[in-house]
Structure formats: C-alpha cells, structure tokens
C-alpha positions as CSV (number, residue, x, y, z in Angstrom):
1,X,99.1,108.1,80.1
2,X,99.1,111.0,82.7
3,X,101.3,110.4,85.4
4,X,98.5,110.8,88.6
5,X,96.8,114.0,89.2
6,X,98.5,115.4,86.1
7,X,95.8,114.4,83.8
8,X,93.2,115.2,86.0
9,X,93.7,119.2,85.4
10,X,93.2,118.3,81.6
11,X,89.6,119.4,81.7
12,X,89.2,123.3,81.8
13,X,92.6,123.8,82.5
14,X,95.0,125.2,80.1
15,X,96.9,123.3,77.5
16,X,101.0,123.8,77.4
17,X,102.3,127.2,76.0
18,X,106.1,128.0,74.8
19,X,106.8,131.4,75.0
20,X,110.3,133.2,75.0
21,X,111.7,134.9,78.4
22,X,110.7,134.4,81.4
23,X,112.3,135.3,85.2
24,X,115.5,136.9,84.6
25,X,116.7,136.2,88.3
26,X,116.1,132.5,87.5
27,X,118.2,133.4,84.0
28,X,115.4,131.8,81.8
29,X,115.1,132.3,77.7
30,X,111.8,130.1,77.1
31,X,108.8,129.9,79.3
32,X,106.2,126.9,79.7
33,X,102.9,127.2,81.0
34,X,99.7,124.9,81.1
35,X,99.2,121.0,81.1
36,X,101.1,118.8,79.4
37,X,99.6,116.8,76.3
38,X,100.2,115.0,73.0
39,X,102.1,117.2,70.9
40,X,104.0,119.3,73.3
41,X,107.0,117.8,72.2
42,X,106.7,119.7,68.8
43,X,105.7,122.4,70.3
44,X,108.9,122.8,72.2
45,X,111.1,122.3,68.7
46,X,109.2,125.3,67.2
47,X,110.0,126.7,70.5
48,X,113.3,126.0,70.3
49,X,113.8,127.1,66.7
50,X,112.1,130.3,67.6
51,X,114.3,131.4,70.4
52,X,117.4,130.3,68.2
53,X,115.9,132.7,65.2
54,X,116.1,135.3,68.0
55,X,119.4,135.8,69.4
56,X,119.6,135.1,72.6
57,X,120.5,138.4,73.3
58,X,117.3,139.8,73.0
59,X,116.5,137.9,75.8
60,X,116.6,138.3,78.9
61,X,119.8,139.8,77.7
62,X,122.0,136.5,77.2
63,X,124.3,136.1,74.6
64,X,125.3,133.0,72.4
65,X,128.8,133.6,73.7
66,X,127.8,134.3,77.2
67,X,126.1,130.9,77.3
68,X,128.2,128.3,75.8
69,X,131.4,129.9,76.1
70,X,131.4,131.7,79.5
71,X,128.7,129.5,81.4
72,X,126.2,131.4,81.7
73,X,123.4,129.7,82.9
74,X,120.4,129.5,80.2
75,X,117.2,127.7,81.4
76,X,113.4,126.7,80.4
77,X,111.1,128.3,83.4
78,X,108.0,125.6,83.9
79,X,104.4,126.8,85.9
80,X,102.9,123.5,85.4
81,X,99.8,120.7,86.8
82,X,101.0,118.0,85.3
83,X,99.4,116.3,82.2
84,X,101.0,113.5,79.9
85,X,104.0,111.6,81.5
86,X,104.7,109.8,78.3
87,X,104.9,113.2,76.3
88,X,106.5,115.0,79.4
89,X,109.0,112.0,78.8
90,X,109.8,113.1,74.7
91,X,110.1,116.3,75.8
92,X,113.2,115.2,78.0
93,X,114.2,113.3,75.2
94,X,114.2,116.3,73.4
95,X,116.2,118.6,75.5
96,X,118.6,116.2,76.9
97,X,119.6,114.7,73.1
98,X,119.1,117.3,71.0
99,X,122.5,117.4,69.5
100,X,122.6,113.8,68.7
101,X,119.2,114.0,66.7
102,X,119.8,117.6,65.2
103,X,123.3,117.7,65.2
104,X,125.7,120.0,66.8
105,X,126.3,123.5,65.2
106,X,127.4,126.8,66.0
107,X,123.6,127.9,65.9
108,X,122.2,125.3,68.0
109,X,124.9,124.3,70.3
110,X,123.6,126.3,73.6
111,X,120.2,124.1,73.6
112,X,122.5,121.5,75.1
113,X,123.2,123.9,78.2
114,X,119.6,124.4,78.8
115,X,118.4,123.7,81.7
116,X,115.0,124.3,83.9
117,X,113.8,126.5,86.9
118,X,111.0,126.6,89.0
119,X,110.3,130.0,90.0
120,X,108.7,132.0,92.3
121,X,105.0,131.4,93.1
122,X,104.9,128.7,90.5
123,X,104.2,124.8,90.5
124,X,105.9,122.3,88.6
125,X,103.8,119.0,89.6
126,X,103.7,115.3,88.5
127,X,104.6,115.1,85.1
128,X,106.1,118.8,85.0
129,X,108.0,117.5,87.6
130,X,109.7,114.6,85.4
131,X,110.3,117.1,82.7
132,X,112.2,119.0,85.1
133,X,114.6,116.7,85.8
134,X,115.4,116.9,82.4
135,X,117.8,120.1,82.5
136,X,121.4,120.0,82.6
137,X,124.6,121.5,81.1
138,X,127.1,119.5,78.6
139,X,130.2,119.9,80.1
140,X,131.7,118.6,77.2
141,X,134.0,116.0,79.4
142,X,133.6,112.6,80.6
143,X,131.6,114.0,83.3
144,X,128.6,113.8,80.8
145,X,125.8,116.3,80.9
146,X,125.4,117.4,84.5
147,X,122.1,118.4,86.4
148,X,121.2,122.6,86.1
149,X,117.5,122.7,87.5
150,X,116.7,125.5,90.0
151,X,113.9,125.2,92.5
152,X,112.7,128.8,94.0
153,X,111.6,128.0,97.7
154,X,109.0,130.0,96.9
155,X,108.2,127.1,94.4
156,X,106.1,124.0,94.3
157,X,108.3,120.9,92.7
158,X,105.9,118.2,93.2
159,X,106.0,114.1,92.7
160,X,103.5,111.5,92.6
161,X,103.0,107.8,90.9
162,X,101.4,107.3,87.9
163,X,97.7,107.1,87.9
164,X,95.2,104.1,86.2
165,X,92.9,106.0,83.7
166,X,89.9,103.4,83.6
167,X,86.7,105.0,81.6
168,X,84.2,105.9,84.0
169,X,81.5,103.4,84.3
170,X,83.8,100.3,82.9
171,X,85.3,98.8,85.3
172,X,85.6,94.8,84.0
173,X,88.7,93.2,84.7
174,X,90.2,93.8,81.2
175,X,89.8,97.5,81.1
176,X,91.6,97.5,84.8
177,X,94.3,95.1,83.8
178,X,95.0,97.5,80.3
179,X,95.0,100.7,82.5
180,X,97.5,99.1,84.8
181,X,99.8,97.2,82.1
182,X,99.9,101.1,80.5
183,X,100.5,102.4,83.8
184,X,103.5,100.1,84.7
185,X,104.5,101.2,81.1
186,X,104.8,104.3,81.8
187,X,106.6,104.2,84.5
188,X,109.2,101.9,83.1
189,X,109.7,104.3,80.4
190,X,110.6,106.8,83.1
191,X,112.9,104.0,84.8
192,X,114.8,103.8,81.5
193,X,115.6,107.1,81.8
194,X,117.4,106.8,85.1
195,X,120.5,107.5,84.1
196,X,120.3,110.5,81.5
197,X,118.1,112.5,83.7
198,X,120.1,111.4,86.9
199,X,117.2,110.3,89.0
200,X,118.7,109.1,92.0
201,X,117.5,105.9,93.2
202,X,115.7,107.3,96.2
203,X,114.0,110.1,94.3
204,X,112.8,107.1,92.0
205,X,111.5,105.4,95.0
206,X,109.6,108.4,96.2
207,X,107.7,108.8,93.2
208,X,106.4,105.0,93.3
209,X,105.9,105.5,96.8
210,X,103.7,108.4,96.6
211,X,99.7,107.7,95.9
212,X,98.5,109.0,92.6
213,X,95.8,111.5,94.7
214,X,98.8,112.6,96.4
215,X,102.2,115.1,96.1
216,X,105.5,114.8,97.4
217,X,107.0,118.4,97.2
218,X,110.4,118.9,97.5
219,X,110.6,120.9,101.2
220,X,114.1,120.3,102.9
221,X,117.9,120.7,102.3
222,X,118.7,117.1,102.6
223,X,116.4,116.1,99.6
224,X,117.3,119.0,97.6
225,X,121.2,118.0,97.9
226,X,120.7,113.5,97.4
227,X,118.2,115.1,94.6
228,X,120.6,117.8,92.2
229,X,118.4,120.3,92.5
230,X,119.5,123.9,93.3
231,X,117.5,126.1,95.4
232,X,117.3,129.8,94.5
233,X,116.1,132.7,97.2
234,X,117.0,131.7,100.5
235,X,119.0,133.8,102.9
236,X,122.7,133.4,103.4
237,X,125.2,132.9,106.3
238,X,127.3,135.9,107.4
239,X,130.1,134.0,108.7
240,X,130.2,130.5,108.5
241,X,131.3,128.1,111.4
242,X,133.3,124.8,111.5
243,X,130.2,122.9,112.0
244,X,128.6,124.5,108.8
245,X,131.4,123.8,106.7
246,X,131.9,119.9,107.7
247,X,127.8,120.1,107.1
248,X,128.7,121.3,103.6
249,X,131.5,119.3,102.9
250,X,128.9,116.2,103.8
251,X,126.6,117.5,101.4
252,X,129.3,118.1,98.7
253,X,129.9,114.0,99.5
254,X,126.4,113.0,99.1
255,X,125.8,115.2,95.9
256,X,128.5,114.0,94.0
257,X,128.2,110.1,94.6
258,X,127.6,107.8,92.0
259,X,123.9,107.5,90.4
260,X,123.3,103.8,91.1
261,X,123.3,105.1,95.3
262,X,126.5,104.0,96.3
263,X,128.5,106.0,98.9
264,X,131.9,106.8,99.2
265,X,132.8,105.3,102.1
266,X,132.3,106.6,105.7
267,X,130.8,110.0,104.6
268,X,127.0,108.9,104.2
269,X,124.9,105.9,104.5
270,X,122.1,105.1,101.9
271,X,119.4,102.7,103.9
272,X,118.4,100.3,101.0
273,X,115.4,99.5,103.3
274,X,114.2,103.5,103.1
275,X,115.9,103.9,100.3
276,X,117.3,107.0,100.9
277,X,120.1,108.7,102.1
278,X,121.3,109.5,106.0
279,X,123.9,111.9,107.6
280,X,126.3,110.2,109.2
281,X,127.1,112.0,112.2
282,X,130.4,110.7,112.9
283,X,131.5,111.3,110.3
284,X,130.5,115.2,109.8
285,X,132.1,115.5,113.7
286,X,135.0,113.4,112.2
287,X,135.2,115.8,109.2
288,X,135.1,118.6,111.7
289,X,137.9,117.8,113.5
290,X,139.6,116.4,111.4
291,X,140.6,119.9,109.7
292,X,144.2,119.7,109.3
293,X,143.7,123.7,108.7
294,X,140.6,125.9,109.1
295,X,142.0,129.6,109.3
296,X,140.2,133.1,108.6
297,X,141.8,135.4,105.7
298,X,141.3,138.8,104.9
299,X,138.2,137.6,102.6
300,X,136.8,134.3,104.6
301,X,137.7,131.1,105.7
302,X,140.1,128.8,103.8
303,X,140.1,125.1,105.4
304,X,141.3,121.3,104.5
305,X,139.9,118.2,105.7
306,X,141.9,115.1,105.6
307,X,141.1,111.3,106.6
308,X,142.7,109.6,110.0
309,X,145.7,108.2,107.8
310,X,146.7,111.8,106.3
311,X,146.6,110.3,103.1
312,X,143.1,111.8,101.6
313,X,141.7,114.7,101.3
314,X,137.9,114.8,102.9
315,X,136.9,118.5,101.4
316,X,139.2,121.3,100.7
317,X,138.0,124.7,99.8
318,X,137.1,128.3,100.6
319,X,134.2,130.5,101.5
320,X,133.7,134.4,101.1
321,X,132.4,136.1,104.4
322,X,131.7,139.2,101.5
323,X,130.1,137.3,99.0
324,X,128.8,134.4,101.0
325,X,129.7,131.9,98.3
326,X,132.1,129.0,98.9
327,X,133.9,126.6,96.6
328,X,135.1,123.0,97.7
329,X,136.5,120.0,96.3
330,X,137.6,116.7,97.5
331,X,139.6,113.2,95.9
332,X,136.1,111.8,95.6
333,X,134.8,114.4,93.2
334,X,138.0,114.6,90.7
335,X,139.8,116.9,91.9
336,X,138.1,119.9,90.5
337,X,136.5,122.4,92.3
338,X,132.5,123.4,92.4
339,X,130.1,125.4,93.7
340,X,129.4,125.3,97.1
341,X,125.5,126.2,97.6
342,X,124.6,128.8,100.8
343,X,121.7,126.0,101.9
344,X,124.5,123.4,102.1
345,X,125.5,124.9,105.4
346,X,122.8,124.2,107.1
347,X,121.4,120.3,108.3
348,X,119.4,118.0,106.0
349,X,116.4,118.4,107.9
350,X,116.1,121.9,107.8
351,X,112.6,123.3,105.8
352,X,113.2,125.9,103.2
353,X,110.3,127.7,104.8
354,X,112.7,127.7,107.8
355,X,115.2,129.7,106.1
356,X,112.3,131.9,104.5
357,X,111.5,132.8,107.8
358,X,114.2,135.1,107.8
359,X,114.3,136.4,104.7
360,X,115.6,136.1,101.0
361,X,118.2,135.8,99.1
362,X,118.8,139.4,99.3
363,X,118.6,138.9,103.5
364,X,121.9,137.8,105.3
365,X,121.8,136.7,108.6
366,X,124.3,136.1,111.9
367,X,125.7,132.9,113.3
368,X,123.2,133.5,116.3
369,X,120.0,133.8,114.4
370,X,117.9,131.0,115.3
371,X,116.5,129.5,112.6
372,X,114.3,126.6,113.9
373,X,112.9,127.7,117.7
374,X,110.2,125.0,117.5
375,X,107.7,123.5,120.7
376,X,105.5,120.8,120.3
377,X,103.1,119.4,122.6
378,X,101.9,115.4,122.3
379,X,101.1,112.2,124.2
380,X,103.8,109.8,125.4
381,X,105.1,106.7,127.3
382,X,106.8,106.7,130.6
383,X,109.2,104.0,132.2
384,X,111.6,103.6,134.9
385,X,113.7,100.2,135.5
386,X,115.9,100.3,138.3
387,X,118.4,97.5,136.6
388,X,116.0,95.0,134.8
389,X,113.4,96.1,137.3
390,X,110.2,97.9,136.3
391,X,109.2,100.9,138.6
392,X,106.9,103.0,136.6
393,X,104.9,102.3,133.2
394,X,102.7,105.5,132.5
395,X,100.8,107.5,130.0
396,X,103.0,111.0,130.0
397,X,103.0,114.2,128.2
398,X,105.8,115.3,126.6
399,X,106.7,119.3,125.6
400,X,109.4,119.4,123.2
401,X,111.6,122.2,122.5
402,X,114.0,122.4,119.7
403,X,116.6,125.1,118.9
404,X,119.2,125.3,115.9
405,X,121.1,128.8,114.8
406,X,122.6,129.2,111.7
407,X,125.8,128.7,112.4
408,X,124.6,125.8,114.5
409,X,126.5,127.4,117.9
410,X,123.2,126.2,119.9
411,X,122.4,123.1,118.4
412,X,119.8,120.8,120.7
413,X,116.3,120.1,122.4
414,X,114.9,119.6,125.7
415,X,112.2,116.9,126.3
416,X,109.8,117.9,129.2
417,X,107.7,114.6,130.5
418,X,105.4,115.8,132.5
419,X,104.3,112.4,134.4
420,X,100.2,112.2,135.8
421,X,101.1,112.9,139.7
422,X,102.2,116.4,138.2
423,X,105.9,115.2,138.5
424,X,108.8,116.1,135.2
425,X,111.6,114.5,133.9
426,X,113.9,116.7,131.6
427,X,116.2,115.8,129.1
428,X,118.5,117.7,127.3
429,X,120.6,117.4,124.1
430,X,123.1,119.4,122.6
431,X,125.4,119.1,118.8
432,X,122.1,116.9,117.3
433,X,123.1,117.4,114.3
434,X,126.7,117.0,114.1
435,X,127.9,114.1,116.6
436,X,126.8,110.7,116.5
437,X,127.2,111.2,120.5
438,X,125.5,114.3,121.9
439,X,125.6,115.5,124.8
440,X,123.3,114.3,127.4
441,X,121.3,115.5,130.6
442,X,118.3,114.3,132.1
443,X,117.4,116.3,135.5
444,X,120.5,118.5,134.8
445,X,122.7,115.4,135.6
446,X,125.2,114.2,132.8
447,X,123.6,110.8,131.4
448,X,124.4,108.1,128.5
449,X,122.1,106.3,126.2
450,X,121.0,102.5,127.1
451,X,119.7,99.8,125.0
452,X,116.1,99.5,124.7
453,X,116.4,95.7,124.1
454,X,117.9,95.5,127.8
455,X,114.3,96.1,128.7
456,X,112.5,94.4,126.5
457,X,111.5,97.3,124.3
458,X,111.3,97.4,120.7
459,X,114.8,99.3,119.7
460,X,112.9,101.2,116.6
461,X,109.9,102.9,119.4
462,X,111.7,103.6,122.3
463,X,115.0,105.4,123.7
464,X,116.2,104.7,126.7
465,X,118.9,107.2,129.1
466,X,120.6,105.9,132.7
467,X,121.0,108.5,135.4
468,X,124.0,108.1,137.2
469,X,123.2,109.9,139.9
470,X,120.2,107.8,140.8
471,X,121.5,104.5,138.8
472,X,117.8,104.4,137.0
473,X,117.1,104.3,133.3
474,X,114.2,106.6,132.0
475,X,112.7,105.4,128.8
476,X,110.1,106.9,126.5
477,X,108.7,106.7,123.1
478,X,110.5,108.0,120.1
C-alpha cells in the first residue's frame, strides 16, 4: 500500500538506491534516492552493513568515536517521491530498533544515533516523509531515543493521506471496500507507531487531513518547532532582543511537551478542535517581563525567566551575539540544558522563504532588517453601530500592510478600508505577535477591541474596534 501520490511515481520513476555519503553540511554517511518499494527494507541492512565495513571515517570524515562518544551528529540524507508506506514503515522499524533486533556492539552501536536530513534542493514526500520521522539519537537515559531529523529550507518535506489503489477498470463494491480496509490498515500501522517516531498528535492529524492528490509541506517556524524537526540554512540574528528570546523560550515550551499534546500549563494552548498548537500571547509578554534578569555580557545576553510566584523557573539560558547560538533550559524540560535553534527567535508564522529572503545560513542580519514587509489587496465588509445602532453596512476594500523585523522592534499592520464614497478608515496594530493586547489605533485615535456578538455578528468572521473619540464601533471581516 502506497501512502497517496507516493505510489503513483512507481511507474518510470526510479526505484530506492543506498549509497554511502552524502551532504557533508547536513553531516550525512548513507544516501537514499528513488521510490520506495518492497524490499527496501533489506536494502537499507546491506546498507547499513556496508557503511559499518567502512569506517566511518572514510566518510564524510566521521569517526566511530566522534559519533557515539562525542555527539557528533551522523544522519541518512533522503531525495524521495514517495512509494510504499508499509515498507517506508519497516524501514523505520529498522533504524529506530536496530539494537534490540541485532544487538548492541561496539561495531554497530552508532546506527542507533542515526538520524535523517533533507537537503538542499531535495524532496522527501509522502511515504519518504514517514521514513523521515524515523531519525533520532539514543541518548542512552530515560529520555529515550530523541528526534535528529534536519529539514534544509531549501528542502521539500511533504505529507499527504494514504491513497485507495483500486485496479483500473474494477470498481465493484468489493474491490473499493478491500482498497479501503488496506488503506485504513495502513494507516493504523503508522498510528502504532506514534510514540517511537514521536509523531505529535497534530502532525498525525495533518496527514489524515491532507487529500491523497495533495501535499502538505512543512513551510513555517511554528510547525517546524510543535513538529521536532530542525531546520538547516537560514540566516541568523545579530543581536537578539527581549521579545526574541521570550519567542524562543515559548518555542523551547512547546518543543519539549509531552507526545500525547498536552501543555505545560500557561505557556501554550493545543486547540483539540484544530488540533494543533497556538502561541499564547500572554503568556510570551508574561515571559518577557517576567525576566527576573536579562543583562548583556562581554559575549551575549544571559537572562532568567521566573513565574508570578518566584517559585519557577519559565526559561533560563544564554545566547552568543559572536556565534549566534543560544542554550536554554527550564523546570519543565529536566533541568538540563539544550540547543536553542536561530529560527526559534522568530514567530510561528513566519515562512522559511521569509528568512531566505535575506540570505543563508552563512548571512547574519540586524535587529532592524525587516523580514516580512507584506501588502495585500482583497474584498471586505464594512459596518458602523453607533451603540446597538446600525449606521453603515457596505461592500469595502481593504489594503493590508504587514511589517515584522527580526528582532521584532516594529512588530504590526495597518488595515486601510477604503469605503465606496472614496472615504478610509485606518487601523493600526502594533506587538502582534507578542501581547495578547496590542496596541490599537483606528483614524490615529487610541481604540479597544469590542465584542462582535454585541452586534449580532458571528465572533469567528468579524472584529469589531470602538473609537472613543467619536463613541462608534467599526467592524469588518476577519
């Protein structure tokens, strides 16, 4: 069973090929190419065997030691349509246990630090992407094996559902009902993996969500951090501010809560309607100023975050303005300290071709840099209610205007309705993405937010903003 488009590139395209090496700058020892089919699975033992018959420091110039003693990362690189999700499934059975089928020894034991990249200019679709998920790094501790897969954003990780493979021309109930029972099959078998390959509950959903003739490619910070997946080549941050490290310290939160989607409390929400997770701006302005020190060193910034009571600590850390690297920890992840990644300074809904804008990872870039300076143009609604009063239902057009630096010192949009009599309302927001309560102007006047349901408008479509100065709301469509 293919899992959706994978199986489609089966005919004419190439089958699966193992090769050693690979990207060095995504520190890779074995390389896989071509659709996925029956029998890959042995095909990536013989692999295996082959790059363990070759010491790893022959390539890419890795070292037994290097890897399982010194942590040096060791990964599988994957260019890949798709192809067999049940085989793309032993395969991650294979990498993920090989120790407990082969058994640990001196000469194996780095297989168990594997882990998979995506590099640059490749694809790693459908069941690719399943594979994928498979890479990790024993950390020989009760923390278990622990995600180490690498997206390039110069890469395509893509997700779909599983496809129904009917034979063309049969299309009687029994042949659809098989193709489906194999389908849901498949897809259980991936559910029973949930755990080992750390498929967060959202991702999950995603990948049921998405149609078969369709792809869901990882694009944004926010998905890349809920989904343990590192992302390789992006610019990084000169000097980062308050705002970008409570961001980060958010992100650090939401990466490290528990697989089955629940939060630590007050830091994130997961919406079990989406099924997915949200910032919670109040909290990331409550982590911000909550930072019971935040001070500039002769090498960076050294800050602590601590709750209302004093008695936890929210994130606590460091981050090099040399190096651009940052380390943070908080009570919720142990007590130990990790990595912090460069695109967890940034907002969840900021695009990787954003950042690329600017440059890569060789590219550093200023506070001030703006990296989202976006204007869009579309139809909208316009009303005015002078108390419960309606003065003015119209058809409007609204330019929008968004601006966010990098170290998120102009952070807001401005809404221009342009009304059919010529006539424009303004609004203006600033700290969007780090205050549950932004700052508000419509018509250069300081304004607050009123209900929608006041007015008889659906709460989830419209947004609705009083004017002191004139005592009116303004409302439009969201």
């Amino acid at each position: 069973m293919g899992l959706g488009l994978g199986m489609l590139f089966t005919t004419g395209a190439q089958a699966a090929d193992f090769s050693p090496g690979g990207d060095p700058s995504m520190d890779c020892l074995l390389q896989m190419t071509g659709v996925i089919e029956t029998g890959d699975t042995e095909k990536l033992n013989v692999a295996l065997k082959t790059v363990l018959n070759s010491p790893p420091s022959a390539i890419n110039g890795k070292s037994y030691n290097s890897i399982v003693n010194d942590g040096d990362p060791a990964r599988i690189c994957l260019d890949s349509p798709g192809g067999s999700l049940s085989e793309a499934l032993k395969m991650a059975d294979l990498l993920y246990s090989y120790d407990a089928v082969h058994g640990w020894s001196q000469e194996t034991g780095w297989i168990s630090k594997l882990g998979t990249a995506v590099p640059a200019n490749a694809a790693c679709e459908s069941a690719c992407a399943v594979f994928f998920l498979s890479g990790g790094i024993d950390t020989e501790s009760d923390a278990g094996r622990m995600p180490n897969r690498v997206l390039h954003a110069k890469g395509r990780l893509g997700f779909h559902s599983a496809s129904l493979e009917v034979p063309d021309g049969n299309y009687n109930a029994d042949s659809v009902n098989k193709a489906f029972k194999v389908a849901l099959q498949s897809m259980s078998q991936l559910t029973d993996r949930q755990t080992v390959l750390r498929l967060r509950p959202s991702l999950l959903a995603r990948i049921l969500a998405t149609p078969p003739d369709q792809m869901h490619y990882l694009e944004t910070v926010g998905e890349a951090v809920e989904w343990n997946i590192e992302i390789a080549g992006l610019p990084r941050l000169k000097e980062a501010s308050r705002k970008n490290v409570a961001i980060a310290c958010n992100h650090m939160q939401r990466r490290h809560a528990a697989q089955d989607g629940s939060a630590f409390p007050g830091f994130y929400h997961h919406d079990v309607g989406l099924g997915r997770w949200t910032e919670e701006y109040s909290q990331i302005w409550s982590m911000e100023s909550a930072f019971e020190s935040f001070k500039a060193t002769e090498y960076g910034l050294e800050f602590t975050s601590i709750n209302a009571m004093g008695s936890t600590i929210l994130c606590e850390g460091s981050y090099s303005f040399e190096t651009q690297n940052g380390v943070m920890k908080s009570e919720n992840t142990q007590a130990w300290y990790g990595s912090a990644e460069n695109h967890w300074l940034f907002p969840s809904s900021i695009r990787f071709k954003e950042l690329l804008s600017l440059g890569g990872s060789d590219t550093v870039i200023a506070p001030d840099v703006l990296i989202r300076d976006r204007k869009t143009i579309g139809a909208n609604r316009c009303l005015v209610f002078s108390k419960e009063t309606k003065l003015d239902d119209d058809p409007c057009q609204l330019e929008t205007h968004e601006k966010i630096s990098a170290g998120l010192g102009q952070d807001g949009m401005v809404l221009r309705f342009i009304w059919p009599s010529g006539a424009v309302t303004v609004v203006e927001t600033q700290n969007q993405t780090t205050s549950s309560d932004p700052s508000l102007q419509i018509n250069g006047t300081t304004a607050y937010g009123e209900y929608p349901g006041n007015f008889g408008l659906d709460v989830s479509q419209f947004k609705c903003i009083m004017n002191p100065a004139t005592e009116r709301v303004f409302c439009y469509q969201t």
